[in-house]
ROMI-177445 format. One record per residue (C-alpha): chain; residue in one letter; x, y negated, z. Coordinates in Angstrom, 1 decimal. Example, Ala and Ser with C-alpha at 12.3 -4.5 7.8 and 13.67 -1.06 7.14 Angstrom:
+-------+------+--------+--------+--------+
| chain | resn |      X |      Y |      Z |
+-------+------+--------+--------+--------+
|     A |    A |   12.3 |    4.5 |    7.8 |
|     A |    S |   13.7 |    1.1 |    7.1 |
+-------+------+--------+--------+--------+
% end
This chain:
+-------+------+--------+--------+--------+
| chain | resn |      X |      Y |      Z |
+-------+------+--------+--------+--------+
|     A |    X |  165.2 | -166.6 |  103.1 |
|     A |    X |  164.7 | -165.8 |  106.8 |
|     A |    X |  167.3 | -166.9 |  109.4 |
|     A |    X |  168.8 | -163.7 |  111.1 |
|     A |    X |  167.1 | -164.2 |  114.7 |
|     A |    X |  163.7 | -164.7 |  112.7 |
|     A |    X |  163.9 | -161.9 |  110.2 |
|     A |    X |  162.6 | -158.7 |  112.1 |
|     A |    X |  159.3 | -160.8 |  112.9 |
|     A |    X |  158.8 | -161.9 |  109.2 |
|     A |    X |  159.7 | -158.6 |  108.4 |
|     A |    X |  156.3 | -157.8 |  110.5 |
|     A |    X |  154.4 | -160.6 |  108.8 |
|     A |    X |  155.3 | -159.6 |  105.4 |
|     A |    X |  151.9 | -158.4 |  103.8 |
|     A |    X |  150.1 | -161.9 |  105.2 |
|     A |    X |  153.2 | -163.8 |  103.8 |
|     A |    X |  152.3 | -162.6 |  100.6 |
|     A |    X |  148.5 | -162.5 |  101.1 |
|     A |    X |  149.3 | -166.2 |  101.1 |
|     A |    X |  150.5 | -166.5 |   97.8 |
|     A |    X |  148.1 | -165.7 |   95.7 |
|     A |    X |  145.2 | -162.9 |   95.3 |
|     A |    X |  146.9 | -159.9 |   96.7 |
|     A |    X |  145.2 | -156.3 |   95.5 |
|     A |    X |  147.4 | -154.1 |   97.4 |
|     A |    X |  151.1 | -154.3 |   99.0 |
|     A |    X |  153.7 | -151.5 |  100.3 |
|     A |    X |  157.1 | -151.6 |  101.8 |
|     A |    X |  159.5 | -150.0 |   99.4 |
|     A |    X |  160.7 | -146.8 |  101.8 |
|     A |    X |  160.0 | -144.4 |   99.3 |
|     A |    X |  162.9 | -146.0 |   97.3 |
|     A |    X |  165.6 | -146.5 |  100.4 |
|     A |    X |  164.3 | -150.2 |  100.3 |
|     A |    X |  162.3 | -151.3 |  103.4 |
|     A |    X |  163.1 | -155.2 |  102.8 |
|     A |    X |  160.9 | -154.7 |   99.8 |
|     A |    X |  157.3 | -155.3 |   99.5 |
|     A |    X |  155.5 | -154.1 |   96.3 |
|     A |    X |  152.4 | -156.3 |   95.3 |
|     A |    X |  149.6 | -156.1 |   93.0 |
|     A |    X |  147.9 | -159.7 |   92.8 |
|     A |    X |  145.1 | -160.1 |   90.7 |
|     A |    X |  142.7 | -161.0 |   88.3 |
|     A |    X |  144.7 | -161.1 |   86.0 |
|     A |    X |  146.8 | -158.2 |   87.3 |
|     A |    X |  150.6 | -159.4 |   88.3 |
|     A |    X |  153.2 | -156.7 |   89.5 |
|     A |    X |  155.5 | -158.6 |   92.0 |
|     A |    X |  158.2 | -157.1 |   94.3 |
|     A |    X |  159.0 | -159.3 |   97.4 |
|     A |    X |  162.2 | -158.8 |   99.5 |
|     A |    X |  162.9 | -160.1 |  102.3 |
|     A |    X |  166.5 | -161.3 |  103.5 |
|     A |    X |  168.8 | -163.1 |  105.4 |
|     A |    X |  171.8 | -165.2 |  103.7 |
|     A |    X |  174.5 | -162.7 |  104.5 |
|     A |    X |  172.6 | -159.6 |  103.1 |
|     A |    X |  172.7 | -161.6 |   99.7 |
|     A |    X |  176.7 | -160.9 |   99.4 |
|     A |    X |  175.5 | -157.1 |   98.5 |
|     A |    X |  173.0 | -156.7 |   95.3 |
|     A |    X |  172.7 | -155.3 |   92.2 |
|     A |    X |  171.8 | -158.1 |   90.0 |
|     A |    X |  171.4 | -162.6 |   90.4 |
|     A |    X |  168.9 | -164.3 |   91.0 |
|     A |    X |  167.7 | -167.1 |   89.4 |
|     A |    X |  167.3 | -169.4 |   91.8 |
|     A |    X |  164.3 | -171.9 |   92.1 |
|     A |    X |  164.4 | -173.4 |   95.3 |
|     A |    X |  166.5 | -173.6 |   98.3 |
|     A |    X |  165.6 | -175.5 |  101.6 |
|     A |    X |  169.8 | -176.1 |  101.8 |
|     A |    X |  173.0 | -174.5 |  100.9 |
|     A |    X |  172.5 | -170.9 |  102.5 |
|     A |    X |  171.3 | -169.8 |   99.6 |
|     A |    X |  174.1 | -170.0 |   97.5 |
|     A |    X |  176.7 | -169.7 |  100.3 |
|     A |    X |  175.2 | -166.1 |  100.2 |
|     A |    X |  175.5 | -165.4 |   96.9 |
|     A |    X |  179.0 | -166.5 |   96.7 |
|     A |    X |  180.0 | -164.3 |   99.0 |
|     A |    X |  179.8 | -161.1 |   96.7 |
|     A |    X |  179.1 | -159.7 |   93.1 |
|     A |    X |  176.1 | -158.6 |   91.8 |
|     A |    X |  177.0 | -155.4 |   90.8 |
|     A |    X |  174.4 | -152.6 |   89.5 |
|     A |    X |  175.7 | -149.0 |   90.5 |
|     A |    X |  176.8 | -146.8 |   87.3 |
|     A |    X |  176.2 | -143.3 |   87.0 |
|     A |    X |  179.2 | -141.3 |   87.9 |
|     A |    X |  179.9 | -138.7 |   85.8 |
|     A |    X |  181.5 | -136.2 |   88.4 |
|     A |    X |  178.8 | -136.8 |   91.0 |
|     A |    X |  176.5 | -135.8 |   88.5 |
|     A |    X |  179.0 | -132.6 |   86.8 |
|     A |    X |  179.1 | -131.1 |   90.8 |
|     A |    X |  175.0 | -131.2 |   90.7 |
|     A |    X |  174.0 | -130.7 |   87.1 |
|     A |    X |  174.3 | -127.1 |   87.1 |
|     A |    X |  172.4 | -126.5 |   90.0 |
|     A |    X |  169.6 | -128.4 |   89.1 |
|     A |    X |  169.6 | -126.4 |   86.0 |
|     A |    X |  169.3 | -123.3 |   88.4 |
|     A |    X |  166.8 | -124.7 |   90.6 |
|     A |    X |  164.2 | -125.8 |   87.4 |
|     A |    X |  164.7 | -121.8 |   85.8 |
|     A |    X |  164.2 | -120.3 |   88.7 |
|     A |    X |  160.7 | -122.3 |   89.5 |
|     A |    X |  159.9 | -120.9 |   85.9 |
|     A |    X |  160.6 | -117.4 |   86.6 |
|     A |    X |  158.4 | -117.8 |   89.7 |
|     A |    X |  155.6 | -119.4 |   87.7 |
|     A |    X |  155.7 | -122.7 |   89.7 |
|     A |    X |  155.5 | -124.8 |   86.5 |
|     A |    X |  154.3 | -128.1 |   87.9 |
|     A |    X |  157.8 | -128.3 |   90.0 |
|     A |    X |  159.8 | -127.0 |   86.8 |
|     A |    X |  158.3 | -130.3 |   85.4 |
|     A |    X |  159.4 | -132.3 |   87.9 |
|     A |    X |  162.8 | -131.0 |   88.1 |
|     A |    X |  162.9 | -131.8 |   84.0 |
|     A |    X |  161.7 | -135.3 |   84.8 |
|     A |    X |  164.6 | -135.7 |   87.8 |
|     A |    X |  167.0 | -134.8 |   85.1 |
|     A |    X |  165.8 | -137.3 |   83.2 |
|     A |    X |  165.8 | -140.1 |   85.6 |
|     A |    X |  169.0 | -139.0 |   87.6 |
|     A |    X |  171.5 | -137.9 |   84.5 |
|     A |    X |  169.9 | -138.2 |   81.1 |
|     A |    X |  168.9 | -141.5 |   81.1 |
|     A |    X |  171.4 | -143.4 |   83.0 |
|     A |    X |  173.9 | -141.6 |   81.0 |
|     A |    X |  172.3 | -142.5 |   77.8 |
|     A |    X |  171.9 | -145.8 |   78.5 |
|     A |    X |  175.4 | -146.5 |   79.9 |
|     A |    X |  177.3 | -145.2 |   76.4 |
|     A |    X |  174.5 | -147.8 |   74.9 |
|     A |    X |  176.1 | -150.6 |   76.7 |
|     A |    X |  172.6 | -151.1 |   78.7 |
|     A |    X |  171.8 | -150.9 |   82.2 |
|     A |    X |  171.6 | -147.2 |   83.4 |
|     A |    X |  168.4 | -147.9 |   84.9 |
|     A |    X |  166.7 | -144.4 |   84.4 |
|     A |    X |  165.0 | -143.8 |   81.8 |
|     A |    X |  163.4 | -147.5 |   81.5 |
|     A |    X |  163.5 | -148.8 |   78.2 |
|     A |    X |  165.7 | -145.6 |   76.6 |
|     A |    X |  163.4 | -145.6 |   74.0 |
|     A |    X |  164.1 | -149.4 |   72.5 |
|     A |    X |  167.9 | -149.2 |   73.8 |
|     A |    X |  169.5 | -145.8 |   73.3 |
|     A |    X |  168.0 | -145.3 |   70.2 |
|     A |    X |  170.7 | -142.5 |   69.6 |
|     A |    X |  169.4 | -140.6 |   72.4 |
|     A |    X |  166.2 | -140.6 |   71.8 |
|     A |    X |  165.1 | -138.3 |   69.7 |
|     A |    X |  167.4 | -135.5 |   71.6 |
|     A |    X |  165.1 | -137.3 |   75.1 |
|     A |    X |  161.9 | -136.4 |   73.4 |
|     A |    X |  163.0 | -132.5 |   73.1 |
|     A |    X |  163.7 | -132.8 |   76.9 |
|     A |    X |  159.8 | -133.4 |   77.9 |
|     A |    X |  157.5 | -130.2 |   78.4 |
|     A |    X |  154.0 | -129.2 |   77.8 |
|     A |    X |  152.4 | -126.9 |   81.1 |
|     A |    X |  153.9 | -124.1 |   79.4 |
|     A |    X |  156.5 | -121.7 |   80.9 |
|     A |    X |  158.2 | -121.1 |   77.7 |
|     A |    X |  157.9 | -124.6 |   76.7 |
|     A |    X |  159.5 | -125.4 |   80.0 |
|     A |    X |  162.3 | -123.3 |   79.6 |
|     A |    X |  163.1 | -124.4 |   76.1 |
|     A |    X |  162.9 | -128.0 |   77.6 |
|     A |    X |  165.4 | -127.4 |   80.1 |
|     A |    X |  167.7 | -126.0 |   77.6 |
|     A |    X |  167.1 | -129.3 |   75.7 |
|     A |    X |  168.1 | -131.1 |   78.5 |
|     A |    X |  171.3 | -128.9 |   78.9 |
|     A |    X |  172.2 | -130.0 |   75.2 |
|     A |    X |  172.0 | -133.7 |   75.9 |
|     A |    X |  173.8 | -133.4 |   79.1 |
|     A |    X |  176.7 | -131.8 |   77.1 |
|     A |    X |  176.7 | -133.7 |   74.0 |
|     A |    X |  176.4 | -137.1 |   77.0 |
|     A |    X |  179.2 | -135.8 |   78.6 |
|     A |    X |  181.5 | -135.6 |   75.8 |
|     A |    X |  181.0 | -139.0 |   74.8 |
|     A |    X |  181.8 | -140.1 |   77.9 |
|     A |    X |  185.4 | -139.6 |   77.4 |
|     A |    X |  186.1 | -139.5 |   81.3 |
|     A |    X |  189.9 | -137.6 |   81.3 |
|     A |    X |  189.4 | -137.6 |   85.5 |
|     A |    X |  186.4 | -135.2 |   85.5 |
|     A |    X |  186.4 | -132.0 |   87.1 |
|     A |    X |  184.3 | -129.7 |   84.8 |
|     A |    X |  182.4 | -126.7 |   86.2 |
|     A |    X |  182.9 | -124.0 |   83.8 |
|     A |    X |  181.7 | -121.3 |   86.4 |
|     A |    X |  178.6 | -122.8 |   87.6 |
|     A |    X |  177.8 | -124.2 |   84.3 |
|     A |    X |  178.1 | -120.0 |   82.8 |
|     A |    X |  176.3 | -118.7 |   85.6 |
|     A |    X |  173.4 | -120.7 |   85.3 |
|     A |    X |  173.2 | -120.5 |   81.7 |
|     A |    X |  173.1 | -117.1 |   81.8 |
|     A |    X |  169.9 | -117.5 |   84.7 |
|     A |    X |  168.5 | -119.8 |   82.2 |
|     A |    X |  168.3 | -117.0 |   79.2 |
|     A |    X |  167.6 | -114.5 |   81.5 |
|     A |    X |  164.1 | -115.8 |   82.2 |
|     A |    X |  163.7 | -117.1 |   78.6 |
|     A |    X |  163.9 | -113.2 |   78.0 |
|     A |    X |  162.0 | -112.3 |   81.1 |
|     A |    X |  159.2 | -115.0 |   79.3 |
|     A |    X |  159.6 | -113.0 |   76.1 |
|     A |    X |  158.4 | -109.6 |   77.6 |
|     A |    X |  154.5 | -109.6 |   77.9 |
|     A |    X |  154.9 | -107.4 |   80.7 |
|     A |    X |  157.6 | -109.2 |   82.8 |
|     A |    X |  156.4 | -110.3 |   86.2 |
|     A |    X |  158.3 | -113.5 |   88.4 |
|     A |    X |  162.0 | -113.0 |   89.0 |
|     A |    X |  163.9 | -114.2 |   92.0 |
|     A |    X |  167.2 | -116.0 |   92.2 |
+-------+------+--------+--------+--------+
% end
């Protein structure tokens, strides 16, 4: 815990700070997740995962989980930490009804094109940013992407499985419908009276979505556009 007039220096010294506790492998700030307090550590032998961050007392008020506390040099500390909730964020179900169907566009037109390897990754976004938090809320669990569906949403799971894709357009495409399915049957069960479906968007890009499938079905089909 830094003092707020000391933080943007330890904030410079954060790889020796951690090079100091025990053999450090390799260490990154945590940008690529929104997170530049973080530092991400790989100590070793034996290899250890760690993931530093780096705070004052009054950025503790905001956070997504507690801390278990093991030592404090006074009362900051927990002055912090009673000054908010931990409180994880929870999928919201029109946020993701206003994107779904666009994503569903997006991941059949890079099909049609023949870009397979970022058709994949659009199935795996769905995953991570609809599927599995969704799937893991109705299981009572944190919606944490996919981490730990497997052992947790055990109802889901099977229908997840159909979701993942071999380097195969076709396979792809049936994948993404997959996806569609779970999305649907998620959405249902989440009983939300205040959403705001998309009948429209959800039609149209349906209809793009079988529209390649039967562009994949003709041997001598070339790439279509959106």
């Amino acid at each position: 815990m830094a003092a707020p007039h000391a933080w943007p220096a330890i904030l410079d010294r954060r790889t020796a700070l951690a090079s100091a506790c025990g053999p450090l492998l390799a260490a990154f700030p945590g940008d690529h997740v929104g997170e530049p307090r973080l530092l991400i550590c790989l100590y070793g032998p034996p290899l250890v995962h760690v993931d530093l961050k780096f705070l004052t007392a009054d950025q503790l008020a905001a956070r997504v989980e507690d801390p278990v506390v093991l030592w404090a040099r006074d009362a900051t500390v927990d002055a912090g930490l009673a000054a908010g909730v931990a409180r994880y964020p929870r999928p919201e179900l029109q946020w993701i009804e206003d994107r779904f169907w666009v994503w569903v566009h997006y991941a059949a037109t890079k099909v049609g094109r023949g870009e397979l390897f970022e058709a994949l990754g659009a199935g795996a976004s769905l995953r991570s940013w609809v599927l599995g938090p969704l799937a893991l809320e109705l299981a009572g669990a944190r919606p944490d992407g996919v981490r730990r569906v497997e052992r947790i949403a055990t109802a889901d799971a099977s229908a997840m499985e159909r979701t993942v894709a071999a380097y195969d357009a076709r396979d792809i495409a049936r994948a993404i419908g997959a996806s569609v399915a779970l999305y649907r049957s998620l959405r249902h069960r989440m009983s939300d009276a205040s959403l705001e479906r998309r009948p429209e968007a959800e039609a149209a890009a349906m209809t793009y979505l079988e529209d390649v499938v039967a562009m994949l079905e003709r041997s001598d089909a070339g790439p279509i556009d959106s």
